[in-house]
MARTITI-53957 format. One line per field, with one value per residue (C-alpha): residue number from 1; y, x, z. Coordinates in Angstrom, 1 decimal. Layout:
<drendos>
i = [NUM; ...]
v = [Y; ...]
u = [X; ...]
w = [Z; ...]
</drendos>
This chain:
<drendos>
i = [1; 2; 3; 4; 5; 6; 7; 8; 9; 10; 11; 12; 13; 14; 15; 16; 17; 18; 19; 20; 21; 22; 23; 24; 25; 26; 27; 28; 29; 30; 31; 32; 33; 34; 35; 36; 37; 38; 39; 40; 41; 42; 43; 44; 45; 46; 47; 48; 49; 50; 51; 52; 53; 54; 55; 56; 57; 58; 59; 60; 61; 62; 63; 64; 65; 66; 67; 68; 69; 70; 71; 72; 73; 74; 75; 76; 77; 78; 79; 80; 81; 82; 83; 84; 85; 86; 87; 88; 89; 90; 91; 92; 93; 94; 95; 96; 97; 98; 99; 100; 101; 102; 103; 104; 105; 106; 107; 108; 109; 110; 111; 112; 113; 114; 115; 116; 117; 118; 119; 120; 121; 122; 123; 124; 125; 126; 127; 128; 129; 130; 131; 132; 133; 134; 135; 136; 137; 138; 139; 140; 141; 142; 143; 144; 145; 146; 147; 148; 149; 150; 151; 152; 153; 154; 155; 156; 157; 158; 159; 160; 161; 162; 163; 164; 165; 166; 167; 168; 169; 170; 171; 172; 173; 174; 175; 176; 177; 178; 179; 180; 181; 182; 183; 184; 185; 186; 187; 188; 189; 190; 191; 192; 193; 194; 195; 196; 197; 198; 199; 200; 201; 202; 203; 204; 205; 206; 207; 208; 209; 210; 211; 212; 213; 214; 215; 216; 217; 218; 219; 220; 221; 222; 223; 224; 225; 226; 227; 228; 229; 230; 231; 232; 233; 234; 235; 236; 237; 238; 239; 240; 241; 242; 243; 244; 245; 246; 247; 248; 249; 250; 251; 252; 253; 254; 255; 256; 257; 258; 259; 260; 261; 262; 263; 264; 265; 266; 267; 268; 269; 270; 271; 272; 273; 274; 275; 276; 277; 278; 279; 280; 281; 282; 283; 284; 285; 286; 287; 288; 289; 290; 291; 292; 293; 294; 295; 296; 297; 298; 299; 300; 301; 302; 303; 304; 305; 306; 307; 308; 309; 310; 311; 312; 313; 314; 315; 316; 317; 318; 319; 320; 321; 322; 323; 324; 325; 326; 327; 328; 329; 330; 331; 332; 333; 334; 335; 336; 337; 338; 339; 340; 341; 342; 343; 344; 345; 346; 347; 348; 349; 350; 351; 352; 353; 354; 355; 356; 357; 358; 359; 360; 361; 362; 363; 364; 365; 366; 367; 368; 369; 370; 371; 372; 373; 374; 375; 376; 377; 378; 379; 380; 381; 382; 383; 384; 385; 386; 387; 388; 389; 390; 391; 392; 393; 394; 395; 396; 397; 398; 399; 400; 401; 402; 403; 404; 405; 406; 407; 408; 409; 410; 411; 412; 413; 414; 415; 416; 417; 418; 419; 420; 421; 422; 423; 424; 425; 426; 427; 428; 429; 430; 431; 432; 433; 434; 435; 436; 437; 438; 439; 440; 441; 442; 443; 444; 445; 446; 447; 448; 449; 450; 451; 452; 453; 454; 455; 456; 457; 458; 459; 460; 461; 462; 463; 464; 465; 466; 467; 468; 469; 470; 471; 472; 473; 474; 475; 476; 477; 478; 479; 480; 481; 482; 483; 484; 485; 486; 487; 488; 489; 490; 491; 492; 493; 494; 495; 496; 497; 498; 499; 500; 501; 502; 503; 504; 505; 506; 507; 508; 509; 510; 511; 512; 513; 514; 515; 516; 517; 518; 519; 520; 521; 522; 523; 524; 525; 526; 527; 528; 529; 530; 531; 532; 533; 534; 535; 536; 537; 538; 539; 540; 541; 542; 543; 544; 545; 546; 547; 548; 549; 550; 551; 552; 553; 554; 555]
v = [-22.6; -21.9; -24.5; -23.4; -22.4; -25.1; -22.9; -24.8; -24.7; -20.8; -19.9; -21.5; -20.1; -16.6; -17.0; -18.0; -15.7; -12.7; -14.3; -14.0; -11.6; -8.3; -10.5; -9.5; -5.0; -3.4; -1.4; -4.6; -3.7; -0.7; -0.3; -0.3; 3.2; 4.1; 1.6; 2.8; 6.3; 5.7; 3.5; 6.3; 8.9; 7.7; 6.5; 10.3; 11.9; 9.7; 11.2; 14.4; 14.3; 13.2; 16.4; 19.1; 17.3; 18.6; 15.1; 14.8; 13.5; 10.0; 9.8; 11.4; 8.5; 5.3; 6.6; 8.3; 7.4; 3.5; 3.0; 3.7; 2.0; -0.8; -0.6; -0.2; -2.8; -5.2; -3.8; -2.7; -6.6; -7.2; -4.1; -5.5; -8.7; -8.2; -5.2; -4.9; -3.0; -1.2; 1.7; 4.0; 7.7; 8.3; 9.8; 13.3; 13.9; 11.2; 10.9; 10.4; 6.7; 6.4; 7.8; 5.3; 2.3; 3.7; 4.1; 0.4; -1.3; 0.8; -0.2; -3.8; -4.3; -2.5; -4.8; -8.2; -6.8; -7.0; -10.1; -11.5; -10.9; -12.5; -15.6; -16.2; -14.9; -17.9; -20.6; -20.3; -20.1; -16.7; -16.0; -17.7; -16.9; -16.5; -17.0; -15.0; -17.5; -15.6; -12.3; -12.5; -11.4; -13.2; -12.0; -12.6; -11.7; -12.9; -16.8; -15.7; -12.7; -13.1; -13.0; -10.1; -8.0; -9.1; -7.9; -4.6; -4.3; -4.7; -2.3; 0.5; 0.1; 0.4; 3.4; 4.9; 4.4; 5.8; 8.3; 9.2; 8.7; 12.1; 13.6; 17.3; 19.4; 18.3; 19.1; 22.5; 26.0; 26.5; 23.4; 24.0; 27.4; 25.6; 24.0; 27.2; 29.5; 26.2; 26.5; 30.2; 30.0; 26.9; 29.4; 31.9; 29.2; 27.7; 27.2; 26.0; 23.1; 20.8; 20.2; 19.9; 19.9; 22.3; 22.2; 24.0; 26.4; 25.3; 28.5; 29.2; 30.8; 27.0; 25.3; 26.7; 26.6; 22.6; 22.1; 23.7; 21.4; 18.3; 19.0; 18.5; 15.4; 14.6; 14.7; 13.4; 10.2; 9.3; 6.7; 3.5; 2.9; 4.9; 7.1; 5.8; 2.9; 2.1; 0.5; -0.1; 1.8; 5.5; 6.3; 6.0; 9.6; 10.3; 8.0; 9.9; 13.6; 12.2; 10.6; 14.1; 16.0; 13.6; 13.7; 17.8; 17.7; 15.5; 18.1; 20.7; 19.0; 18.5; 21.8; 23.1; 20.7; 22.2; 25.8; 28.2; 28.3; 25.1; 27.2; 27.6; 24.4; 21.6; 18.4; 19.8; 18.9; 15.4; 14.9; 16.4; 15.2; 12.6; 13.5; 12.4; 13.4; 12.6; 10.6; 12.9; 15.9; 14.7; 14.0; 17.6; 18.6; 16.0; 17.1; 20.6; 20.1; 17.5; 19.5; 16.7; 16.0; 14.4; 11.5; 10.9; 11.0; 9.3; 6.5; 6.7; 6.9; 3.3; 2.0; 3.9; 3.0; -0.1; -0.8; -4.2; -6.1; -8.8; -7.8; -10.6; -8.3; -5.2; -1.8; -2.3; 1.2; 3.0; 6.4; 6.3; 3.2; 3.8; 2.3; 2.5; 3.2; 6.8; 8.3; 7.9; 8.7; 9.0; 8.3; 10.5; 7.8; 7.0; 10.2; 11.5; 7.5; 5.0; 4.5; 4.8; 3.0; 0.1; 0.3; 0.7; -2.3; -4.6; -4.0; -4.8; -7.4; -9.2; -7.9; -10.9; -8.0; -6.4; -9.4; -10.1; -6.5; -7.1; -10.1; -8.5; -5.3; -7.9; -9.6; -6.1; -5.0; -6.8; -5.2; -1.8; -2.6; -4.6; -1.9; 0.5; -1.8; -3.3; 0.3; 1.2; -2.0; -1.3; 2.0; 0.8; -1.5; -4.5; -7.2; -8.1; -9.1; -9.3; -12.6; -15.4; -19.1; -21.5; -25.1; -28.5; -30.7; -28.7; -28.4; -25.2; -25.1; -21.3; -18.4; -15.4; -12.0; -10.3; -12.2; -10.2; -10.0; -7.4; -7.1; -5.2; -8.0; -11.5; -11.9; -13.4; -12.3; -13.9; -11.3; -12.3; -9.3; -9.5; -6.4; -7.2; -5.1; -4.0; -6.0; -4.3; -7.8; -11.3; -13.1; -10.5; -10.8; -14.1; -14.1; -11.7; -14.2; -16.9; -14.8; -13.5; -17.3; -18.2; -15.7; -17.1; -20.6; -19.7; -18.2; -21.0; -23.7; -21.2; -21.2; -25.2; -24.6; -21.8; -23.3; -24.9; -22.3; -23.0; -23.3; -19.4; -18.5; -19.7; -17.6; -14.6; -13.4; -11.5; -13.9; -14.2; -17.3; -17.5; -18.0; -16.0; -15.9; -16.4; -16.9; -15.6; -14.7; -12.1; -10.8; -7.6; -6.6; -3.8; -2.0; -1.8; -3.9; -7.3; -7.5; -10.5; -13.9; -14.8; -15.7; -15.0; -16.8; -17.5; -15.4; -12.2; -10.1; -6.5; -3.6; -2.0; 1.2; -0.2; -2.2; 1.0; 3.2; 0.5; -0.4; 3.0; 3.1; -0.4; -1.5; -4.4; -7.1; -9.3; -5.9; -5.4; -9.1; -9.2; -5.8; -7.1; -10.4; -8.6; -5.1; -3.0; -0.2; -1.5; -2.4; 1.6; 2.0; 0.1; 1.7; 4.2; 1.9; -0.8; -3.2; -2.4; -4.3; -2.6; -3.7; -4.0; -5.2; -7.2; -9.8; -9.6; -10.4; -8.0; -9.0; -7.6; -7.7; -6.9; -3.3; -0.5; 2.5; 5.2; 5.6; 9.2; 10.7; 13.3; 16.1]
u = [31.5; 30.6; 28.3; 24.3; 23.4; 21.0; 17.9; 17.0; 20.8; 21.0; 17.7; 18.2; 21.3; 20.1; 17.4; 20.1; 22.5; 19.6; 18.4; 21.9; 23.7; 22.3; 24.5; 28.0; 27.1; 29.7; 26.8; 26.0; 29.0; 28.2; 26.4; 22.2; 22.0; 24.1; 23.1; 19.8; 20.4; 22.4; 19.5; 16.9; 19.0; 19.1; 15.5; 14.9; 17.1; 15.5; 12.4; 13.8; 15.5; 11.8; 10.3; 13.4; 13.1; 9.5; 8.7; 4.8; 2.9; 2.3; 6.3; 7.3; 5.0; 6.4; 10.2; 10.4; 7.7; 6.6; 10.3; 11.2; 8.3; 9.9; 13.8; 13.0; 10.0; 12.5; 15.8; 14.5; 14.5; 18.4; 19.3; 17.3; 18.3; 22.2; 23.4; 25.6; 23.3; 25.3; 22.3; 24.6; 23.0; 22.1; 26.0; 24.8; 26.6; 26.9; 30.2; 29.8; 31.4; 28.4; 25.8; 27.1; 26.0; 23.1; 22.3; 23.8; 21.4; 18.1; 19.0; 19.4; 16.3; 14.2; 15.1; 15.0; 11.7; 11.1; 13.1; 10.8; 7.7; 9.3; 10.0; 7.1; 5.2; 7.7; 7.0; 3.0; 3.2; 2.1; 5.8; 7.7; 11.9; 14.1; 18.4; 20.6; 23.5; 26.3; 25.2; 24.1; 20.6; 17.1; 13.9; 10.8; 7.8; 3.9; 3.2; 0.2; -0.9; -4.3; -2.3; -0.8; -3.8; -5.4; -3.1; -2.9; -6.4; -6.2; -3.1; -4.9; -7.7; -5.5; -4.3; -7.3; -8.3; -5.4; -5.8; -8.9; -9.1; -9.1; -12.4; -11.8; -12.4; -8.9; -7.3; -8.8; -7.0; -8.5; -6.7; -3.7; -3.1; -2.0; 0.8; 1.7; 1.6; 3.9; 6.3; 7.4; 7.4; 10.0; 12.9; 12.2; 12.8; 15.8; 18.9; 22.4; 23.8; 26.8; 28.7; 26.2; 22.9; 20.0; 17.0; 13.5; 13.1; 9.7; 8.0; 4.6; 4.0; 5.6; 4.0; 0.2; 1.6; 1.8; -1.2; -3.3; -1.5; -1.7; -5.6; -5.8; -4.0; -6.7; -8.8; -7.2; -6.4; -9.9; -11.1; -13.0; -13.1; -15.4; -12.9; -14.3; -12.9; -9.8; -6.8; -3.8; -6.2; -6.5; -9.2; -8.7; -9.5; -6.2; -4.2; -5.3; -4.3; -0.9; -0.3; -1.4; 0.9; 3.7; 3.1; 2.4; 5.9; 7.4; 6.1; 7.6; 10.9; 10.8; 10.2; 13.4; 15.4; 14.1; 14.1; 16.7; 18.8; 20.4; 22.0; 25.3; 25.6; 27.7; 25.9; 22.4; 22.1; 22.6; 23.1; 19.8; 17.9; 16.1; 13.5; 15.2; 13.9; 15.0; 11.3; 10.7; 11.4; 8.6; 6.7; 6.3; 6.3; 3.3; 1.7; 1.7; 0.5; -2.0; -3.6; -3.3; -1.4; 2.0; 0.6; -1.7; 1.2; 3.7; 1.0; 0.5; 4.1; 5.1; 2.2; 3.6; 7.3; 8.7; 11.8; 13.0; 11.9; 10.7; 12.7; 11.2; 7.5; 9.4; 8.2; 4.8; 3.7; 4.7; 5.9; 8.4; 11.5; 13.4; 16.8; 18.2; 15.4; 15.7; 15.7; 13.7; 13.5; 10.9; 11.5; 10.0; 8.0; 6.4; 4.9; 4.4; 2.7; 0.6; -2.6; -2.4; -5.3; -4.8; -1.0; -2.3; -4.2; -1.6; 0.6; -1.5; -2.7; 0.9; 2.1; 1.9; 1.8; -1.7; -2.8; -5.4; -6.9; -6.6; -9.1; -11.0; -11.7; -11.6; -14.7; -16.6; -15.5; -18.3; -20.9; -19.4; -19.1; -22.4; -25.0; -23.8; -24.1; -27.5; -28.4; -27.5; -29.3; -32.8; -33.3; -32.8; -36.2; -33.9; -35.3; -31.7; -30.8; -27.5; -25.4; -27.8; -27.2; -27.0; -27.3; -28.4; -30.5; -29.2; -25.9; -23.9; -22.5; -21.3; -23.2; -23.9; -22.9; -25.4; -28.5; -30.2; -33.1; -33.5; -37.3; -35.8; -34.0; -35.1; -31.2; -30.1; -26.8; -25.1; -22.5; -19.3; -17.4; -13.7; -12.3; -8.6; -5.1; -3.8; -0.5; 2.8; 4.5; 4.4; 3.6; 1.0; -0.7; -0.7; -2.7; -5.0; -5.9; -6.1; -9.3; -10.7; -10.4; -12.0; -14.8; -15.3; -15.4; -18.6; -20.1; -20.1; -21.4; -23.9; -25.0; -25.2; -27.7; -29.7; -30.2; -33.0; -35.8; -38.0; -34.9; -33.6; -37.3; -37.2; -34.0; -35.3; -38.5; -40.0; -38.7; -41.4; -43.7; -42.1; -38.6; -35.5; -34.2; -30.5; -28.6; -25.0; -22.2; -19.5; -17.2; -16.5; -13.4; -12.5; -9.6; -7.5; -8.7; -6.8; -3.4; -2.6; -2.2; -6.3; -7.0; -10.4; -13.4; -17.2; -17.2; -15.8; -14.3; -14.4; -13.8; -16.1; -16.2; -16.7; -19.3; -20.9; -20.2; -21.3; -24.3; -26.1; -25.7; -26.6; -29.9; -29.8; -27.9; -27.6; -26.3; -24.4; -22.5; -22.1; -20.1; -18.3; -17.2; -16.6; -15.4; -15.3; -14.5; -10.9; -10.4; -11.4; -8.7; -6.2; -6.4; -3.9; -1.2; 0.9; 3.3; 6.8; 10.1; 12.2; 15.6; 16.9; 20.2; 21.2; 23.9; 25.8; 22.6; 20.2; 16.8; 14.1; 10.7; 7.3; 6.1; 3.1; 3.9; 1.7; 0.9; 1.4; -1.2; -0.3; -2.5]
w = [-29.9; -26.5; -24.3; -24.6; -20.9; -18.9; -18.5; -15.4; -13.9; -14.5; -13.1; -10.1; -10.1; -10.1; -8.1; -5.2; -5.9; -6.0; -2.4; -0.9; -2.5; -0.2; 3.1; 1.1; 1.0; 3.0; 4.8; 7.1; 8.7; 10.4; 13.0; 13.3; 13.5; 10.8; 8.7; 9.1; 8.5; 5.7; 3.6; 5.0; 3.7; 0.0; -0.1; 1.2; -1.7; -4.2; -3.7; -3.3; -6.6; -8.6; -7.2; -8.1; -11.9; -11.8; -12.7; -13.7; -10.3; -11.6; -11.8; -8.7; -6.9; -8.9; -9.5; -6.1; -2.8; -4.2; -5.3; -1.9; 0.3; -1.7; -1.0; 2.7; 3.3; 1.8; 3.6; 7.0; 8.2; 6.9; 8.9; 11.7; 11.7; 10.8; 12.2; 15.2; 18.1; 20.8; 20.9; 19.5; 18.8; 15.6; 13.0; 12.9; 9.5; 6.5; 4.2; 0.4; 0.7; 3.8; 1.7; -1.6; 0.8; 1.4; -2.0; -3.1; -0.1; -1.6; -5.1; -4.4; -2.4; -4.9; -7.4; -5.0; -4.6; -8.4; -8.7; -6.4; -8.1; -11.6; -10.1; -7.8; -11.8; -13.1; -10.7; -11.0; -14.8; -15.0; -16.5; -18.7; -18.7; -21.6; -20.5; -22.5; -24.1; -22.8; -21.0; -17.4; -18.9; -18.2; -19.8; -18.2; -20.1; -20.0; -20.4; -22.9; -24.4; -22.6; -19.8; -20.6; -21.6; -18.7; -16.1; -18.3; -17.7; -13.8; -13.2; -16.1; -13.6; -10.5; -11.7; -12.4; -8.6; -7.6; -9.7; -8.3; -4.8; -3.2; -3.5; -6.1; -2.5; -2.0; -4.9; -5.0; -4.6; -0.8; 0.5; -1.0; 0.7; 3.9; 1.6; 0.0; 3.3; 4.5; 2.4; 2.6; 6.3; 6.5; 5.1; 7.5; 10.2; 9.1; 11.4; 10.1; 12.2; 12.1; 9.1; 6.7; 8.4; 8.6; 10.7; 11.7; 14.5; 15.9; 16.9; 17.8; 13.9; 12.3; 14.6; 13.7; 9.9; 10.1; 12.0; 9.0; 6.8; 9.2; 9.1; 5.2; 6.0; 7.7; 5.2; 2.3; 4.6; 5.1; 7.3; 6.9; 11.1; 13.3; 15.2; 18.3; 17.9; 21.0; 19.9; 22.6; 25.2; 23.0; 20.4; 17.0; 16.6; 18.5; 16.0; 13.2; 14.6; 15.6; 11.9; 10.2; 12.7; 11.7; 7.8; 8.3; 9.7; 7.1; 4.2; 6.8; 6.6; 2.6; 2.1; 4.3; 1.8; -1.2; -0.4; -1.7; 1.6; 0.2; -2.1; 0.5; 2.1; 0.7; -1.1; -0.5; 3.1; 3.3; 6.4; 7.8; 4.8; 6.6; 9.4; 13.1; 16.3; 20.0; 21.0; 24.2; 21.8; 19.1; 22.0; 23.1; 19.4; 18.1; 21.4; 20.4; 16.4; 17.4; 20.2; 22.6; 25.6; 25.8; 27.7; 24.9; 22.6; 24.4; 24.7; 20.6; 19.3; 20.0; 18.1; 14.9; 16.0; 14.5; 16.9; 14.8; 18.5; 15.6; 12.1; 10.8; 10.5; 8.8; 9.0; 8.6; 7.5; 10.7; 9.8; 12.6; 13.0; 16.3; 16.1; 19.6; 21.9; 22.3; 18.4; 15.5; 12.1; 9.8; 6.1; 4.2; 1.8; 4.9; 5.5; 1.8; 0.5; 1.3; 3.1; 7.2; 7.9; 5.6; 7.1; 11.2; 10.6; 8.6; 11.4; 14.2; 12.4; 11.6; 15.5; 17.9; 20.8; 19.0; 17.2; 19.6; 19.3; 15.7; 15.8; 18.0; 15.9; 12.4; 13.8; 13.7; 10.0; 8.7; 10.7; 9.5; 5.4; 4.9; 6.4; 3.4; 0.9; 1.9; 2.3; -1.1; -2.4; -0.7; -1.7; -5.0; -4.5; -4.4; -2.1; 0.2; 3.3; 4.9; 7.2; 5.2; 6.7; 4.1; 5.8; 4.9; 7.3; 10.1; 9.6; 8.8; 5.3; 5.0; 4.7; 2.3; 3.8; 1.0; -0.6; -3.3; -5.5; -8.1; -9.1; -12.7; -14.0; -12.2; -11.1; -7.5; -6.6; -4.0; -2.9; -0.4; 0.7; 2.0; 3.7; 2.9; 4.2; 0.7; 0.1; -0.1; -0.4; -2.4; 0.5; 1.7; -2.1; -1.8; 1.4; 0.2; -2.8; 0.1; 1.1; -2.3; -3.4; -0.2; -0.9; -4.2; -3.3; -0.7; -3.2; -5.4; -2.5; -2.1; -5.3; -5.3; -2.8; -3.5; -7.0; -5.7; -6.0; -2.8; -0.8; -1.8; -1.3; 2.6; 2.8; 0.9; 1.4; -1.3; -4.6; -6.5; -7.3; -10.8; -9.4; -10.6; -14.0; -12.9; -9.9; -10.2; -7.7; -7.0; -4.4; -3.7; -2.1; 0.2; -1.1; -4.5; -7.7; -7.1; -8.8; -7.2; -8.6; -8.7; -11.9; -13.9; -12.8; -12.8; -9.7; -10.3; -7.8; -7.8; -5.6; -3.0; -4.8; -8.5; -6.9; -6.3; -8.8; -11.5; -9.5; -9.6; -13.0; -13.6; -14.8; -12.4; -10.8; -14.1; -15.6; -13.4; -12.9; -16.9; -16.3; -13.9; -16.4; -19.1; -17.6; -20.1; -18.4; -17.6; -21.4; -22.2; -19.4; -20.9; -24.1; -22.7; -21.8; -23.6; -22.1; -22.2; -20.9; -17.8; -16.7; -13.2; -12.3; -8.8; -8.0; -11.0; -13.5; -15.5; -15.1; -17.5; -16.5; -18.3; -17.2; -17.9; -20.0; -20.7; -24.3; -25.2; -27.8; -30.0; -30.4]
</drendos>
C-alpha cells in the first residue's frame, strides 16, 4: 500500500514547482522580439477563436480578452527580464513549432495567475486544500460555506456592474453603424504580404472609417478626470483621442483577420495576426485618426509604451509594448478590454519616472469625487459637509471626508471614500484592501469620537437638540465592488455608484447603511449563479479551483 502524501510537504512542493517551472519553456530561448511576438500572437488567436465560435459576449470576455490580460500581465516581466536583447526587428512570419511556444507561455501564466490566487486564498484561510493520494491533483475549495456564498455574492454583483457599465446610447443601433460600415471597408483594403501575412492599406476612406469608430471609443471609455488635466506636459484630452485611435485601429485589425479574404491564405494569417507598427509609422497614422499633430503624438506614445526599461512593473495597461526601441505591437486584449483610465493611472502610479505626477494629481482626486456626492446629499435636504477634522484637545486624530445628517431618519453617517486603481494582480488587491481597511479603520476612530453628541454637533451644524438616533459608518469606494481579501465588517464598503443608485431610492441614511449590511440586492444577484469547480493544469500538477457558473433557467 502506497505511503499517504504529507499535505504540508506536497503543497509546498507545488507551490515551488508552479513558481519556477515557467524558467524551463523553450521560448526563453529566443530572442525578446520573438519571444514577444510569439506569446502576443497566441493571446491574439485566443481571442480571435472566442469570437469565430460566436461565443455569447460574457464568454468571449472571460475565455478570450480577461484570459489573456492575464497570460501576458503575468508573462510580459519573464520575457522582459529573461530574454536575450540584441534589438532585433520584430520575425515577420511565425512557424507552427514558434506559435506552440507561444501558446505553452500564455497557458502557463494564465494558470500561475490562478495558482496564485489559490494559494495566497490558502495561506489567509480563505481556502482550505485537499492532496490527491496518488494523482498530481489538489483541490482547493472555500474554508466555509459562508465564505463561499459570500464571495458569490461579491463576484454576481461584479458582474452585474460590468454588465452594466455602458450607458443603452451605446449599445444602440446608431453607434454601432461605425462598427458595421468598419467592417465592410477593412476587405476592400486588404493587401497580401509575406508568407502568410495580410495587412490594411491606410487610405483617406479607412482612415475616416476608424476615426468614427475611435469616437465611440470615446465614449464608451468614459472619464472620471477633467480632460484638462496635464500629464507628462500634454492634456489629458489628448491621451484619450490617441487611446480611441489606437483601439479604433485594433477593431480595424480584427476585422481584416476575420473577414472572408482569409479564406486563401495558409493557417489564417498568423503571422500578421497581431497588431505591429514601425513607431514613426503609427506616429503619422495616430496623428492622422486622432486629428492631432505628430509632435503631439510622438510626445503621447511613450506614455502608453511599456519598453521592459523596469520588467519588474509589467505592462501596466499600455496598449502598446515596444520590444526593441523602434517597433511595437499592440495585443489585441489591450485594445478590445479593460478600463484606460483606471490602467493610465496604475501605471503612472507604480512608474518611478511619473510617480511624482502621480502624487501630484492623487492629492486632487478627492476634491473631484466629494463635490458629487455632497451635491447629491444636499439636494436631498441632508445636512453634510465635506473634509471634517476630528481632533482631540488640539491634536489631529483623522478626519471624515463626508459628515452627514439625514433629517428623515435621525442617522449620522460618517462616510470615507477611497478612489482606488482597480487591481489586475494579488499584490495590487492586496494593496487596495491596505486602503479600504484603512478607510474603515477612520471611520471607526471617528465614530469613537463623534459618539459624544455635543462634540458631532460642533462639527455639524444643523444636528438637532435631540441628538441622532444612530451614528454608523461606511466607505465607499471608487471603482469595482471589492473582491479582494477584506472581509465583512461593521463598516461596510460599497462602491461609488451603488452608493448612488441605492441612495436615491433609499429612505434615509440608516436605510440606506442597513442595505448596505445586508445587501440584498447581491443575494437577488446571486440567485443566478452557483459555484462550480474548474481545473487548470501547470508544472506537472492539476489544480482545481472554486469558480462562478451561470445557472441556466429553463423556460
Amino acid at each position: 500500500m502506497a505511503k499517504k502524501r504529507n499535505k504540508d510537504e506536497y503543497l509546498a512542493k507545488a507551490e515551488a514547482d508552479i513558481d519556477n517551472g515557467w524558467k524551463a519553456l523553450p521560448i526563453f530561448e529566443a530572442q525578446r522580439s520573438a519571444a514577444l511576438l510569439r506569446l502576443v500572437t497566441a493571446t491574439d488567436d485566443r481571442i480571435r477563436m472566442t469570437v469565430l465560435k460566436n461565443m455569447p459576449v460574457e464568454a468571449q470576455f472571460s475565455m478570450g480578452t480577461r484570459w489573456s490580460i492575464d497570460a501576458l500581465t503575468t508573462a510580459m516581466p519573464w520575457i522582459f527580464s529573461t530574454c536575450p536583447n540584441n534589438n532585433e526587428p520584430l520575425p515577420e512570419l511565425i512557424s507552427e513549432p514558434e506559435y506552440k511556444e507561444g501558446s505553452n507561455l500564455a497557458e502557463y501564466a494564465e494558470g500561475y495567475d490562478a495558482a496564485v490566487i489559490a494559494f495566497t486564498n490558502l495561506h489567509q484561510g480563505r481556502f482550505q486544500a485537499f492532496v490527491a493520494n496518488h494523482e498530481p491533483r489538489i483541490t482547493f475549495a472555500h474554508a466555509s460555506e459562508e465564505v463561499a456564498l459570500a464571495e458569490l455574492e461579491k463576484r454576481a454583483y461584479e458582474v452585474y456592474e460590468n454588465r452594466t457599465e455602458l450607458p443603452d446610447s451605446l449599445q444602440s443601433d446608431e453607434k454601432l453603424k461605425p462598427l458595421l460600415l468598419l467592417r465592410e471597408i477593412v476587405p476592400t483594403k486588404a493587401e497580401k504580404g509575406t508568407g502568410d501575412r495580410v495587412k490594411l492599406k491606410f487610405d483617406d476612406e479607412l482612415k475616416a472609417a476608424v476615426r468614427n469608430v475611435a469616437a465611440v471609443e470615446l465614449e464608451v471609455h468614459r472619464t472620471e478626470i477633467p480632460e484638462t488635466t496635464a500629464f507628462s506636459g500634454v492634456a489629458y484630452a489628448s491621451i484619450r483621442k490617441v487611446q480611441a485611435a489606437l483601439a479604433a485601429l485594433g477593431t480595424a485589425h480584427e476585422f481584416l483577420h476575420l473577414s472572408s479574404i482569409l479564406r486563401d491564405i495558409n493557417g489564417g494569417a498568423v503571422s500578421s495576426l497581431t497588431f505591429r507598427a514601425d513607431t514613426n509609422e503609427l506616429n503619422a497614422l495616430i496623428a492622422a485618426v486622432a486629428e492631432l499633430s505628430v509632435q503631439e503624438t510622438t510626445q503621447i506614445l511613450p506614455l502608453l509604451t511599456f519598453d521592459g526599461a523596469m520588467p519588474a512593473l509589467g505592462s501596466l495597461g499600455q496598449l502598446l509594448i515596444s520590444p526593441n526601441g523602434h517597433e511595437v505591437v499592440m495585443p489585441r486584449a489591450y485594445s478590445k478590454g479593460g478600463r484606460w483610465e483606471r490602467n493610465l493611472l496604475k501605471w503612472m502610479a507604480r512608474n518611478p519616472a511619473t510617480k511624482r505626477q502621480y502624487d501630484s494629481f492623487s492629492a486632487q482626486k478627492e476634491g473631484i469625487a466629494l463635490p458629487s456626492l455632497l451635491s447629491l446629499l444636499q439636494k436631498a435636504k441632508v445636512i453634510a459637509r465635506d473634509s471634517v477634522p476630528i481632533s482631540d484637545a488640539g491634536r489631529a486624530i483623522t478626519d471624515v471626508d463626508i459628515l452627514a445628517f439625514d433629517p428623515r431618519d435621525g442617522c449620522l453617517l460618517v462616510m470615507q471614500h477611497k478612489w482606488l486603481i482597480e487591481p489586475d494582480t494579488v499584490n495590487e488587491s492586496k494593496a487596495c484592501d491596505a486602503e479600504l481597511e484603512k478607510g474603515i479603520e477612520q471611520a471607526r476612530t471617528s465614530k469613537t469620537y463623534l459618539n459624544n453628541q455635543d462634540y458631532a454637533r460642533q462639527l455639524l451644524q444643523g444636528i438637532p437638540a435631540a441628538g441622532y438616533a444612530r451614528l454608523e459608518g461606511i466607505v465607499i469606494c471608487k471603482g469595482m465592488e471589492p473582491t479582494g481579501f477584506v472581509r465583512e465588517t461593521d463598516v461596510p464598503v460599497v462602491t461609488e455608484r451603488w452608493f448612488t443608485e441605492t441612495f436615491t431610492e433609499s429612505r434615509g441614511l440608516g436605510n440606506l447603511y442597513d442595505l448596505a449590511k445586508t445587501r440584498p440586492d447581491r443575494k437577488q444577484l446571486a440567485a443566478d449563479w452557483r459555484n462550480e469547480f474548474n481545473s487548470w493544469y501547470i508544472a506537472g500538477y492539476e489544480l482545481r479551483l472554486p469558480v462562478m457558473a451561470q445557472i441556466i433557467k429553463s423556460e
